[in-house]
C-alpha positions as CSV (number, residue, x, y, z in Angstrom):
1,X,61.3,26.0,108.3
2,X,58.5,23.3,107.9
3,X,59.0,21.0,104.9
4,X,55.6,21.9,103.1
5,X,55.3,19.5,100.3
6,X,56.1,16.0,101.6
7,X,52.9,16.9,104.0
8,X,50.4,18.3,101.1
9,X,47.9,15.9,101.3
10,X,46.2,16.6,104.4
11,X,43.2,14.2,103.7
12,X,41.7,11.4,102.6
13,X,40.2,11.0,98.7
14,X,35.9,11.4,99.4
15,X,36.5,14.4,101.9
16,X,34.6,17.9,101.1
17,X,36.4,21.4,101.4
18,X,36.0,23.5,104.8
19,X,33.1,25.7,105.2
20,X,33.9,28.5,106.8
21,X,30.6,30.4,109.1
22,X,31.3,33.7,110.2
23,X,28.3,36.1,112.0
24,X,28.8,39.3,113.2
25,X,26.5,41.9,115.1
26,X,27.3,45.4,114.2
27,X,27.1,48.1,117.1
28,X,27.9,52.2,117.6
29,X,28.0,53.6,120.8
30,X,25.5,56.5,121.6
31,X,26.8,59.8,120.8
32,X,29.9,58.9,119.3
33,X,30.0,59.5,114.7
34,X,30.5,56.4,112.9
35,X,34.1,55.5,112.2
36,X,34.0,57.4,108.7
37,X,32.7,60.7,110.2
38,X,34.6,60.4,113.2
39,X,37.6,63.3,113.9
40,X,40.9,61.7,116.1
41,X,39.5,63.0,119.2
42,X,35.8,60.9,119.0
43,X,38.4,58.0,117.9
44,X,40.4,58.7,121.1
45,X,37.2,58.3,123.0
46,X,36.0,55.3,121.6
47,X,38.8,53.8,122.1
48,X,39.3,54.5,125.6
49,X,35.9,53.5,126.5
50,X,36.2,49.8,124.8
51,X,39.7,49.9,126.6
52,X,38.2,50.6,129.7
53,X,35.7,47.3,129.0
54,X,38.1,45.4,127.8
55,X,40.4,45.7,131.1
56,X,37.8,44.9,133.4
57,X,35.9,42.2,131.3
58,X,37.6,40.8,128.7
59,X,41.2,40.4,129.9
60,X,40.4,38.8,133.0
61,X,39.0,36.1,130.1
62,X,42.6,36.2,128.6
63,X,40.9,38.1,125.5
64,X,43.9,39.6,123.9
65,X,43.9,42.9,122.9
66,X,46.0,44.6,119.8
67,X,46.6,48.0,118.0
68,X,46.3,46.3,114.5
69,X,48.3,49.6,113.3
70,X,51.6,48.5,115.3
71,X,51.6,44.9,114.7
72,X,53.9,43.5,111.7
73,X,52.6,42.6,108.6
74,X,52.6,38.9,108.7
75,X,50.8,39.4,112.3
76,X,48.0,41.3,110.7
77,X,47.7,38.3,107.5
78,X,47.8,35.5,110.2
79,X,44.3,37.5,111.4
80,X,42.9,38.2,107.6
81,X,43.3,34.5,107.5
82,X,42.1,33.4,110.1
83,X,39.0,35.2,108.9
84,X,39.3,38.0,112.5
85,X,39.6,40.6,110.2
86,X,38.4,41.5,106.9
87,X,40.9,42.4,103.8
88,X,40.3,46.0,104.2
89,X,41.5,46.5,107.6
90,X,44.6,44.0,106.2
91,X,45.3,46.8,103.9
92,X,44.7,49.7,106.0
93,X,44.9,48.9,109.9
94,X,44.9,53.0,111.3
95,X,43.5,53.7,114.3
96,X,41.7,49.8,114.6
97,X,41.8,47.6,117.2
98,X,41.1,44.0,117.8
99,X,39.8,41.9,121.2
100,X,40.2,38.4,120.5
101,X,40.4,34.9,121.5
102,X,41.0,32.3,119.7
103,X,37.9,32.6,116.8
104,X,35.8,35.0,118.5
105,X,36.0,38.4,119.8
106,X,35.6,42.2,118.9
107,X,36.8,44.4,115.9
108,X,36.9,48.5,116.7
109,X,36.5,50.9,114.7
110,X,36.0,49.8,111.5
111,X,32.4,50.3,109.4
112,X,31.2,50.9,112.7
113,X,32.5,51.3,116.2
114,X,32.0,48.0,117.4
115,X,32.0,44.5,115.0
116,X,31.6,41.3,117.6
117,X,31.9,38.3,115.6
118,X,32.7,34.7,115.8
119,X,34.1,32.5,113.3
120,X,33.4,28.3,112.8
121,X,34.6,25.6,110.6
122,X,30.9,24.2,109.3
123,X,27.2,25.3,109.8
124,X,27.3,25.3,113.6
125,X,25.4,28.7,113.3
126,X,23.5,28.6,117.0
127,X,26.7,28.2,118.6
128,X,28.5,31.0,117.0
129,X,25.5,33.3,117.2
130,X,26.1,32.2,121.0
131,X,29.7,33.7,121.2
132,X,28.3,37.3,119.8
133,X,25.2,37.5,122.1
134,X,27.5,36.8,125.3
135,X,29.5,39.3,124.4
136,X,27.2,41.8,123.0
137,X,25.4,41.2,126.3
138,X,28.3,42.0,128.6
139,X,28.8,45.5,126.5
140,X,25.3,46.5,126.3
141,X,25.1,46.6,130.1
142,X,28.2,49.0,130.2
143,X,27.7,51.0,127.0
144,X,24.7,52.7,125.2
145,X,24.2,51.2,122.0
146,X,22.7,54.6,119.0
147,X,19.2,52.4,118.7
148,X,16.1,53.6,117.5
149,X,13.4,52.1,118.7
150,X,11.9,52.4,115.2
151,X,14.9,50.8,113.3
152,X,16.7,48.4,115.7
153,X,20.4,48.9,115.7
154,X,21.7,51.9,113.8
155,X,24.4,51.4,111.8
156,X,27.1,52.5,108.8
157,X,25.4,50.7,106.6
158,X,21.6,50.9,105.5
159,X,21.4,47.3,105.0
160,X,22.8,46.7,108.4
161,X,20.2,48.7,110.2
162,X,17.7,46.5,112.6
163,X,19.4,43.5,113.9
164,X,23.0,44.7,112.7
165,X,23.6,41.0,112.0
166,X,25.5,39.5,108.8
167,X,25.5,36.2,108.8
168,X,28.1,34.1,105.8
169,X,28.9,30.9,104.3
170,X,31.8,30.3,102.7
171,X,31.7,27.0,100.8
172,X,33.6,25.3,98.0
173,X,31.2,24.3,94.7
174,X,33.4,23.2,92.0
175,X,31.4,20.2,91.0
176,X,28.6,22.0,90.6
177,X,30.2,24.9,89.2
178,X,31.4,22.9,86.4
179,X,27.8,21.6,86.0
180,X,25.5,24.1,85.7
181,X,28.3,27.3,85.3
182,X,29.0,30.3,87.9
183,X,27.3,32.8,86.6
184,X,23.8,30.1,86.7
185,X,24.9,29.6,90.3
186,X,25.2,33.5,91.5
187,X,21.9,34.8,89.5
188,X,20.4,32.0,91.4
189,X,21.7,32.8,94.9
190,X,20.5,36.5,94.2
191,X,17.4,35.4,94.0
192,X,17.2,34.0,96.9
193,X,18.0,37.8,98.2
194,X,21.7,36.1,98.7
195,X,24.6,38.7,98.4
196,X,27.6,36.6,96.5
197,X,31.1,37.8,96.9
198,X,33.8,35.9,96.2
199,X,36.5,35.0,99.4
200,X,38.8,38.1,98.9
201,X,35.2,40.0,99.7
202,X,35.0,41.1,95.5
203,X,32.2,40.5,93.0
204,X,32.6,37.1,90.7
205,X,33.8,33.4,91.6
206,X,36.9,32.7,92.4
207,X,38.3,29.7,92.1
208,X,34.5,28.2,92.4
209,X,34.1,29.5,96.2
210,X,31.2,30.9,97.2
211,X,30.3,33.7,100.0
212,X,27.3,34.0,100.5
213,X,25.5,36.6,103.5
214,X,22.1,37.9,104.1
215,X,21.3,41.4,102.6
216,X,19.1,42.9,104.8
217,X,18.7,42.5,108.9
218,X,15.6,44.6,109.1
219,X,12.4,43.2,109.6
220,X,13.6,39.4,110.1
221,X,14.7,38.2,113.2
222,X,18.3,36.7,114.2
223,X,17.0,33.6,113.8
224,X,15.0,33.6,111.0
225,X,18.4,34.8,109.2
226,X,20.5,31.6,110.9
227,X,17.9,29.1,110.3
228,X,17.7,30.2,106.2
229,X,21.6,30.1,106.1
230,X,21.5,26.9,107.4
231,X,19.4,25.1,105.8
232,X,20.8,26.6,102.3
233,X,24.0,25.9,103.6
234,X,23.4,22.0,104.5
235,X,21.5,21.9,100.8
236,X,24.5,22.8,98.9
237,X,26.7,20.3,100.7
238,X,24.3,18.1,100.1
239,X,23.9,18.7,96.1
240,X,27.8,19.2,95.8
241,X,28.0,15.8,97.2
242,X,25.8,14.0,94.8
243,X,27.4,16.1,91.7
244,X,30.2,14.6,92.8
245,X,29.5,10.8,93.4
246,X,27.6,10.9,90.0
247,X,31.4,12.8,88.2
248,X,33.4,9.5,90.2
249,X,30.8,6.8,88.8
250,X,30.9,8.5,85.2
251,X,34.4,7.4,83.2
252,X,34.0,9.8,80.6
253,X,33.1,12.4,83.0
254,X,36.3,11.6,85.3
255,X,38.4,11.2,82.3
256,X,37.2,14.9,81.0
257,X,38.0,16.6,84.5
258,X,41.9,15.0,84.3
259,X,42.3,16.6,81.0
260,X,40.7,20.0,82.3
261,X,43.2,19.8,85.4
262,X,46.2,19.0,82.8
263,X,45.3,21.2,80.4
264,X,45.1,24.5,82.8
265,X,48.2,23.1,84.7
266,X,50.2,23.4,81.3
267,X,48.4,26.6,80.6
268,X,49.5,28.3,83.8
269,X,52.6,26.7,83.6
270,X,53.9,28.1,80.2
271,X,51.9,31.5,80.5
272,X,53.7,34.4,82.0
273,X,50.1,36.2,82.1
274,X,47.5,35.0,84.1
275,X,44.8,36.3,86.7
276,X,43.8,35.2,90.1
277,X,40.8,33.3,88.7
278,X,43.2,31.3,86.4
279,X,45.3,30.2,89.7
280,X,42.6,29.4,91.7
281,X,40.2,27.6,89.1
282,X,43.2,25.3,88.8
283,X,43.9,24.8,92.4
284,X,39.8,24.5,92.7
285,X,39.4,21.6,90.0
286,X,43.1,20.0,90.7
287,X,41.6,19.6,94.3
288,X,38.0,18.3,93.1
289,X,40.2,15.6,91.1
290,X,42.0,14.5,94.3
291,X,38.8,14.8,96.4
292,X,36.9,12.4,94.0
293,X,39.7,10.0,94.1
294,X,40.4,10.4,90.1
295,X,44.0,12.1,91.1
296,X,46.5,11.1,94.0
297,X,50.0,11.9,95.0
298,X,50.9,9.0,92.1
299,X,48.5,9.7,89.6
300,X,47.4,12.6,87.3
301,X,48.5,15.3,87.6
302,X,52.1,14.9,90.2
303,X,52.3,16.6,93.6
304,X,56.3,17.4,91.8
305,X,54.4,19.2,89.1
306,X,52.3,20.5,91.1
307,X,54.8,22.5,93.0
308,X,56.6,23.7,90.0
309,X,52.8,25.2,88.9
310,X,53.1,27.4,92.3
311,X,56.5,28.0,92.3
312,X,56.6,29.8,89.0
313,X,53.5,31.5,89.7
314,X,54.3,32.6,92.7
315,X,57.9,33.5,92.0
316,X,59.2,36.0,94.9
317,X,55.1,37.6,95.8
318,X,55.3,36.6,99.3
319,X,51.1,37.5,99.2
320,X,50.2,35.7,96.3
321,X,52.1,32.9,97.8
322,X,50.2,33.1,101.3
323,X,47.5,33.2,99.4
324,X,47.7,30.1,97.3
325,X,48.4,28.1,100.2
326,X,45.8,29.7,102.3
327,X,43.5,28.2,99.5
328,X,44.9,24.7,99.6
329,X,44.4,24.7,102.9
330,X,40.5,25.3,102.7
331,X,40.1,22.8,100.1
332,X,41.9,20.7,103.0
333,X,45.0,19.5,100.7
334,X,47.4,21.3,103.4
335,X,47.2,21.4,107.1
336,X,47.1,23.3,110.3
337,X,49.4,25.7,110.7
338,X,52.2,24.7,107.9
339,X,50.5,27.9,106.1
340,X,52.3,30.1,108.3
341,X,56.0,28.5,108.3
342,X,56.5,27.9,104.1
């Protein structure tokens, strides 16, 4: 077993969180009903037919492929994690399958037959959108895509219809978050025709992480969508940044965040009710204090306290555990793949 906490600073004080990019094209196959109107038999099909693409295309590539139904639990949560597949297949994995390797690769049967996606660390958008349209590429040639030449790609989903693209962000906003407040934040990204979920895929912030996607792929090209994303992506970094330079040159500022970190750290600690906003606002502004340089494993707020915080929260829920630590280790406090062996 890995020895977790002597390792828990994974960075340096002035460091950002990860942002996490993830774009995926969703595709049905001609003639086949979408995954929700589908009987076994059509499933059967489908299946057989990607199988049949995968063997002679995608294995010789060492794509891996896997019945997400048969795997073990903590197989399927290492994907969720790793951002391959989303939390409802997590939860309900029938009659789904995965192609994969490393961060890019294929989900089946899921909203729609086919969901080809690719996942980054940053805003490297063109390059991800790269992955999908190789791949998308080597299945159209094999496979009739249902496409109206009226509508673009037909899909699930009405908002999917036309490029089938959904394209998402997933970046860490405390400081500004504390600054102008969440719900300021989200009625502004909605107006920028922004849909805001939170990282679980739900409505509302948590723990002041934002996940933001395009609505619509109608009418706007692929990359119209990836240069909009970008750009909004690369402005928040940039304003988070300056929020946060002007909270480190600020005393009274710094000295109000330590006592907001202490104060919810004692709250959490001595509360046998809380919610999942509760434990990941703290984790979110205990991190922002170490990332400005106001806390570090000697001052504030101790790493020894720290750990009891999570250790009563967490108590014996295996998943709230993974989860917790999964969120340390986007806001880069924890490393690599000590997520996996705690």
């Amino acid at each position: 077993m890995t020895i977790f906490f002597p390792k828990f600073f994974s960075q340096k004080p002035g460091e950002l969180s990860k942002v996490i990019s993830r774009i995926s094209l969703s595709r049905n196959i001609e003639g086949i009903p979408f995954p929700n109107r589908a009987t076994s038999i059509w499933i059967e099909d489908l299946k057989q037919r990607i199988r049949n693409l995968y063997q002679k295309f995608f294995a010789p590539k060492k794509y891996q492929w896997v019945q997400l139904d048969t795997v073990p639990n903590n197989v399927l949560q290492r994907f969720y994690y790793q951002n391959l597949i989303p939390r409802e297949v997590l939860e309900d994995p029938s009659n789904r399958y995965l192609i994969y390797s490393n961060y890019k690769g294929i989900l089946i049967n899921y909203l729609d037959h086919l969901q080809i996606f690719s996942v980054t660390t940053g805003l490297d958008l063109n390059r991800i959108y790269q992955d999908v349209n190789k791949l998308d590429n080597i299945i159209e040639k094999n496979i009739d895509y249902a496409f109206s030449e009226e509508w673009g790609f037909l899909t699930s989903h009405v908002n999917k219809v036309g490029t089938g693209m959904d394209l998402s962000v997933t970046i860490h906003l405390p400081a500004l978050s504390l600054l102008y407040g969440e719900n300021r934040f989200i009625q502004w990204m909605t107006d920028k025709n922004l849909l805001v979920k939170n990282f679980r895929g739900e409505d509302g912030v948590i723990g002041h992480i934002y996940h933001f996607s395009n609505i619509h792929s109608l009418g706007v090209s692929e990359w119209q969508i990836i240069s909009d994303l970008k750009k909004f992506g690369c402005t928040l970094s940039k304003w988070e940044k300056q929020v946060r330079e002007a909270l480190k040159n600020n005393p009274p500022r710094s000295r109000e965040l330590e006592e907001t970190v202490m104060i919810k750290g004692r709250q959490l600690y001595r509360s046998s009710h809380f919610s999942l906003k509760d434990i990941f606002d703290f984790l979110s502004v205990w991190a922002l204090a170490w990332q400005c340089g106001i806390f570090s494993p000697r001052k504030g707020l101790k790493l020894l306290e720290v750990r009891q915080i999570l250790q009563k929260i967490w108590g014996n829920d295996t998943s709230l555990k993974q989860e917790c630590l999964n969120i340390l280790r986007f806001f880069r406090v924890i490393s690599g793949e000590e997520l996996y062996d705690v």
